[in-house]
Backbone bond lengths (Angstrom), bond angles and torsions (degrees), N, CA, C in turn:
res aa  C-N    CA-C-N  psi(-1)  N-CA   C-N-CA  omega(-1)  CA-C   N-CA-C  phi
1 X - - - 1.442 - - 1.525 108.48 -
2 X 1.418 115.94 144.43 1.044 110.80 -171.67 1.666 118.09 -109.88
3 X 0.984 158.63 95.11 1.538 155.66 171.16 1.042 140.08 -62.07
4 X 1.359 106.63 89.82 1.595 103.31 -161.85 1.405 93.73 -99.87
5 X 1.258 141.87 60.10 1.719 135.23 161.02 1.337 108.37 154.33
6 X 1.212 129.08 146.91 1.324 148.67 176.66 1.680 109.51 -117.32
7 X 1.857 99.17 144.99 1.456 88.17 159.30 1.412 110.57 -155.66
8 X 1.429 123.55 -179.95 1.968 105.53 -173.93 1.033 119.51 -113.40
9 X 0.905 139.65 155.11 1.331 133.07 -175.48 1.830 96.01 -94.31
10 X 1.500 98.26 128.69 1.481 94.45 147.84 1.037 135.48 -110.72
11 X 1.774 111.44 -172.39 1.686 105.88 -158.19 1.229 122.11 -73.30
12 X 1.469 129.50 3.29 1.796 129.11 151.03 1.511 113.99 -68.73
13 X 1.597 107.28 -11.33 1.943 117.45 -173.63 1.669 104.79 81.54
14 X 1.421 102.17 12.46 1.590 92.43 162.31 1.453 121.73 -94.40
15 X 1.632 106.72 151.95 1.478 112.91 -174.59 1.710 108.49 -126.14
16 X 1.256 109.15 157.90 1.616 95.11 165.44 1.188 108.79 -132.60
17 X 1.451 113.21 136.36 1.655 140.50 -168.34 1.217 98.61 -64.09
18 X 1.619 120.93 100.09 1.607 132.90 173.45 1.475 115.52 -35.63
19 X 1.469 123.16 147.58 1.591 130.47 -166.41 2.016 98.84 -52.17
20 X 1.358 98.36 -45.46 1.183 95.02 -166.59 1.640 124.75 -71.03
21 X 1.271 124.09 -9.23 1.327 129.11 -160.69 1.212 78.55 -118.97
22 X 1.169 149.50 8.48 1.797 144.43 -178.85 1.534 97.81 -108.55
23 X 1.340 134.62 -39.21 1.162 159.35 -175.01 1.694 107.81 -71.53
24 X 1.199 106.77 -67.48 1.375 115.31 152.55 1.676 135.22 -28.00
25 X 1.565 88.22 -49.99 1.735 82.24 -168.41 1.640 92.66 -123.39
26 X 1.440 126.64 28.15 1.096 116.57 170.17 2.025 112.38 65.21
27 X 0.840 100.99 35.77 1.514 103.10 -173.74 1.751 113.81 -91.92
28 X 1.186 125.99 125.26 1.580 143.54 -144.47 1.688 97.03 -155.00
29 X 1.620 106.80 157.62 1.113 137.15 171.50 1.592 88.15 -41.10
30 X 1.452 152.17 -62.13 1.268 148.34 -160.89 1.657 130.25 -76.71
31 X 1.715 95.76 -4.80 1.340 120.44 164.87 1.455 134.38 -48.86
32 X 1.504 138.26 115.38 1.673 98.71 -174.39 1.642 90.87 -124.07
33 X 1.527 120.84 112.40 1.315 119.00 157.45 1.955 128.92 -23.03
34 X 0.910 101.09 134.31 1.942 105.33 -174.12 1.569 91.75 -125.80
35 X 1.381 107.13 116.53 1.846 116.17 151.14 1.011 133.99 -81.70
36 X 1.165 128.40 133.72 1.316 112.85 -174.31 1.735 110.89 -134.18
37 X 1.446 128.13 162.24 1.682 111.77 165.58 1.773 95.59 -128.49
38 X 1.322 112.87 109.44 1.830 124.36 -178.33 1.229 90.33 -67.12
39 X 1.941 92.96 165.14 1.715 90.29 -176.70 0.904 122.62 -64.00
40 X 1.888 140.34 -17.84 1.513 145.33 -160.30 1.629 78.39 -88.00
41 X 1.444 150.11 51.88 1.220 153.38 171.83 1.649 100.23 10.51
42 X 1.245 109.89 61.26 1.675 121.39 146.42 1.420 116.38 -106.96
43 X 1.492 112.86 161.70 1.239 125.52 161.76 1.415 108.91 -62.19
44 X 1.723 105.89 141.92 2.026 117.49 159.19 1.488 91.62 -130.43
45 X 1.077 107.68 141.03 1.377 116.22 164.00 1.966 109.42 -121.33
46 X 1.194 106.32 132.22 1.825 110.05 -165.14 1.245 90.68 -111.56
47 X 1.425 147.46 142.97 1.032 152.31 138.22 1.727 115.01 -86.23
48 X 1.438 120.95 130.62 1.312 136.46 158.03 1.394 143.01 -120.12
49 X 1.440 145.19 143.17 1.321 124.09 161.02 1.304 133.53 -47.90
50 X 1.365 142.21 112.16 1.326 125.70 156.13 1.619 120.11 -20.54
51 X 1.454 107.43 133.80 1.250 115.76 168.02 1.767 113.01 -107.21
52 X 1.003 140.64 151.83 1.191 157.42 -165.84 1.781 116.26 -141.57
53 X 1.508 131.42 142.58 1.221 157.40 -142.12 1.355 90.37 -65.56
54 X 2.019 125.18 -47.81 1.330 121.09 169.15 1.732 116.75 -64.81
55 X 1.052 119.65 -33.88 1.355 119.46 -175.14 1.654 110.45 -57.57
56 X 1.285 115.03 -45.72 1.607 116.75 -179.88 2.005 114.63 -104.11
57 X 1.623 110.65 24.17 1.575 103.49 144.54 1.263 114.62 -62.27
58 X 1.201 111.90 135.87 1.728 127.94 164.56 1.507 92.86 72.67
59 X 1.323 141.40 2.86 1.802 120.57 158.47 1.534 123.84 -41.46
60 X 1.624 108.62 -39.40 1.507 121.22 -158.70 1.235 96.73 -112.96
61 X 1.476 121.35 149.47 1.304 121.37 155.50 1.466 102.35 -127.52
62 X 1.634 99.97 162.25 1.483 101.55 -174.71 1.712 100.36 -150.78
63 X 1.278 137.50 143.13 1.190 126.01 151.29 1.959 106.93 -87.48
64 X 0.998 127.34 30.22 1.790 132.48 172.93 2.035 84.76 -101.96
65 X 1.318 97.36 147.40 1.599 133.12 172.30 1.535 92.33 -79.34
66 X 1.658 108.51 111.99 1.485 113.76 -173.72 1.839 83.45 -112.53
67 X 1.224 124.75 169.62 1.289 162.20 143.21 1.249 140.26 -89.60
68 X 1.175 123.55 77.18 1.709 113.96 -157.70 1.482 143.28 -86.43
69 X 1.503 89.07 4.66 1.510 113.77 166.45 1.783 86.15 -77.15
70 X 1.112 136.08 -55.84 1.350 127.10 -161.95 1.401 109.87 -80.90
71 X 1.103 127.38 -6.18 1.492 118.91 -167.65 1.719 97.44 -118.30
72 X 1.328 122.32 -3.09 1.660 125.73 151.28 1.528 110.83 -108.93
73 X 1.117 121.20 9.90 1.502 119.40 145.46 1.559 116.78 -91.55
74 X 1.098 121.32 -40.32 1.632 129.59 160.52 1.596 105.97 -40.28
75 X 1.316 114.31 -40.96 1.736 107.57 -178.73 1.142 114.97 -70.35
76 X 1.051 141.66 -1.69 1.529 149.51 -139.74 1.698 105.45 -124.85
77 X 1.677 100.46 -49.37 1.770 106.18 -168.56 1.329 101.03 -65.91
């Protein structure tokens, strides 16, 4: 494995994602960290973009009668 950066945790357990691994994976205010424990019970951590209510119009199709006051309240709970 290779390590290109370190960082510390402080005493609230916050850390901040070194310049270089931000640079790397494109990581921004719109980023949302993913934890994970693989089966060899290690840490993965996944990084993704936030998605938002405009980002997924027209993703799904359905021939079922959707409601969309209820199906952007469903995103929320």
């Amino acid at each position: 494995m290779l390590i290109l950066a370190t960082s510390k945790i402080q005493s609230n357990y916050q850390t901040t994602i070194p310049k270089e691994i931000r640079k790397n994976y494109d990581i921004d205010n719109d980023t949302v960290v993913e934890w994970a424990i693989n089966e060899n019970g290690n840490p993965e951590i996944n990084f993704r973009k936030k998605r938002n209510f405009k980002d997924l119009v027209g993703a799904f199709k359905s021939d079922e009668k959707t409601n969309a006051v209820e199906l952007k309240r469903s995103l929320y709970e």
